[in-house]
C-alpha positions in Angstrom: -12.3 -1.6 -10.9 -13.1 -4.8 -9.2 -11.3 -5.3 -5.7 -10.0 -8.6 -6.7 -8.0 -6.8 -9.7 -7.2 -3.8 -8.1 -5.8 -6.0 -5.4 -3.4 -7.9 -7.5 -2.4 -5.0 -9.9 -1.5 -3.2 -6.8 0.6 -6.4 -5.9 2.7 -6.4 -9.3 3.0 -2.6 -9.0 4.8 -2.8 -5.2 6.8 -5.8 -6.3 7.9 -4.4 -9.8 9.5 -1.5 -7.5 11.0 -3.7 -4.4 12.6 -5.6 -7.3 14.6 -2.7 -8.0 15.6 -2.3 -4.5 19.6 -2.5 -3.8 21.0 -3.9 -0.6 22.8 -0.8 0.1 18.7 1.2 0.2 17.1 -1.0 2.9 17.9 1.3 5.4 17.3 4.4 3.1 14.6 7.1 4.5 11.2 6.8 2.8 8.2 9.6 2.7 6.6 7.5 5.6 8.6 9.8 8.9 10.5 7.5 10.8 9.9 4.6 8.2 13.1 2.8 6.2 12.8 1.2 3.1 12.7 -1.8 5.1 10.2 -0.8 8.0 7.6 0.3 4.7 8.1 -3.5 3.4 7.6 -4.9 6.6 4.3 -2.6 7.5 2.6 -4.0 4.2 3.8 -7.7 4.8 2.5 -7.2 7.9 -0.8 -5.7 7.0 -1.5 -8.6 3.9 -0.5 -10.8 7.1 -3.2 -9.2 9.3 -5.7 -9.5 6.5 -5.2 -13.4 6.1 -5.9 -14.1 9.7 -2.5 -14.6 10.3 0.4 -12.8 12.4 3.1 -11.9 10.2 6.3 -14.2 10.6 9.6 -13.0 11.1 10.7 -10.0 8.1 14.1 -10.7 6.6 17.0 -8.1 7.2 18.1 -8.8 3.6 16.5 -6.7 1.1 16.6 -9.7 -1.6 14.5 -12.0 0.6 11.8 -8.8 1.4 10.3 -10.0 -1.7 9.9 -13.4 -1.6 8.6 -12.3 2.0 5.7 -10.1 0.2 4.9 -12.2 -2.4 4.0 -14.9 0.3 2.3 -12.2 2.5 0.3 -10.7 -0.8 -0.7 -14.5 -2.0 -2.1 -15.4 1.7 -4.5 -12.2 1.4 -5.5 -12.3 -2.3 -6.6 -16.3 -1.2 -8.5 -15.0 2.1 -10.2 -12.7 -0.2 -10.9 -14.4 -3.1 -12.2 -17.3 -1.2 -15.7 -18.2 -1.4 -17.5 -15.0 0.7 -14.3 -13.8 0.8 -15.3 -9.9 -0.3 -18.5 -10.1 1.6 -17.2 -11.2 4.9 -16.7 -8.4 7.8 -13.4 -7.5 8.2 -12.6 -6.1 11.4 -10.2 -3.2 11.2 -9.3 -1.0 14.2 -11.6 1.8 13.2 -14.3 -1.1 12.9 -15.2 -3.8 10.4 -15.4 -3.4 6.8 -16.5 -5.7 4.2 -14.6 -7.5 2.1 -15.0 -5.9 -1.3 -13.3 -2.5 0.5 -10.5 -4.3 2.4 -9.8 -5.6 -0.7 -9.5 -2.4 -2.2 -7.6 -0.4 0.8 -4.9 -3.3 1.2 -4.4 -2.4 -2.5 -4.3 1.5 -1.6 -1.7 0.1 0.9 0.3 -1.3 -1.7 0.5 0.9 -4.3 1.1 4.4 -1.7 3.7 2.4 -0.3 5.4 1.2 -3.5 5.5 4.8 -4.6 7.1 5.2 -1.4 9.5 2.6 -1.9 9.9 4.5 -5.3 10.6 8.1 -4.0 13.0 6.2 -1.6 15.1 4.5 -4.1 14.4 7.1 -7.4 12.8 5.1 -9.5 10.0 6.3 -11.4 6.6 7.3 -9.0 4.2 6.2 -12.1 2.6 3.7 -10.9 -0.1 1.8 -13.0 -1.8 5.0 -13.9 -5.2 3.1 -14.0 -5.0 2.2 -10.7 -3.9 5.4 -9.1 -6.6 6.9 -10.6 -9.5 4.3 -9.6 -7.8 4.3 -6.2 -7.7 8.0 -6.3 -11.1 8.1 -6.7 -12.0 5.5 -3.6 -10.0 7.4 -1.2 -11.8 10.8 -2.1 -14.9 9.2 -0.5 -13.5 7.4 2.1 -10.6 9.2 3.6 -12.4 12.3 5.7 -10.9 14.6 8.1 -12.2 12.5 11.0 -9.1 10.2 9.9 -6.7 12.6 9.1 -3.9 14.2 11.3 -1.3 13.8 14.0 -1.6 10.4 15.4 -4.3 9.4 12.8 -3.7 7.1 9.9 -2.9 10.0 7.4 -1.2 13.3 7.4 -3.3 16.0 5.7 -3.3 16.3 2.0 -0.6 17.9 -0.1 -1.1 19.8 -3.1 0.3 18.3 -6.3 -0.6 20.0 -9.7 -3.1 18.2 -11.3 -1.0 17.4 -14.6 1.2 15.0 -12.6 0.6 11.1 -12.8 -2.5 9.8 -11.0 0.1 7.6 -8.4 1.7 11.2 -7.6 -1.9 12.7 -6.8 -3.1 9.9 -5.0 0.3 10.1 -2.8 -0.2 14.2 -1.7 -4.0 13.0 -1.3 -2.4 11.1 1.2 -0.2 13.4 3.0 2.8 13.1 1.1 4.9 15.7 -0.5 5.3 14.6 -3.9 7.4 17.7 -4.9 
């Protein structure tokens, strides 16, 4: 799937579930340890922040504003990388730099693990864009290895999850969480 798509799918996919996001859940607990529904919004506002060469401005307490706050956060990235070079550039990451067309593609990993986070958090339905689970399913099998898995690593060790569930659900216990 190309990055640029995969990126903006992603983006409909967390937003269609932060929609759905009452007041009262902000501070429910998420599958991220330690994470509220409101720290896993801010972490990905953050990150599309990062991404754009940009620090992240102050996240809103108020659930109904964490959207507008995303969609800001989302549109900055999406214009970094679909600027002119924008998927060949170097990206630097703290595990080293990265190009482009695969930023691209993990900040939209980033989005759709974290809005079936958001998901699990708030029960609403874990089938994400099937499509894109799967392709992103796919990219993480080759570049998530054990050197990056673990405690105090960037992901927890993969779960099991029968095979028969949706694509989103595998890609989550690929990436540590129970999905049970």
């Amino acid at each position: 799937m190309d990055p640029l798509t995969a990126f903006r799918r992603a983006e409909g996919a967390f937003v269609s579930v932060l929609a759905k996001v009452r007041p009262d859940q902000a501070d429910a607990p998420t599958p991220c340890a330690e994470w509220s529904v409101r720290d896993v919004v801010a972490h990905v506002v953050a990150g599309n922040w990062w991404l754009a060469g940009g620090q992240s401005p102050r996240v809103p307490d108020d659930i109904e504003d964490l959207t507008g706050a995303y969609a800001a956060s989302a549109e900055a990235a999406y214009s970094v990388l679909a600027a002119p070079g924008g998927l060949e550039r170097l990206y630097e990451f703290p595990f080293g730099p990265v190009p482009g067309v695969v930023a691209a593609r993990m900040r939209a990993r980033d989005a759709l693990v974290h809005g079936w986070d958001l998901a699990k958090a708030t029960g609403q339905s874990t089938d994400l864009d099937p499509d894109l689970a799967a392709d992103l399913l796919e990219f993480s099998r080759q570049q998530i290895t054990a050197e990056f898995r673990g405690p105090g690593r960037r992901f927890a060790a993969g779960q099991s999850c029968d095979p028969g569930r949706p694509a989103a659900d595998q890609l989550a216990a690929f990436l540590g969480r129970a999905v049970g």
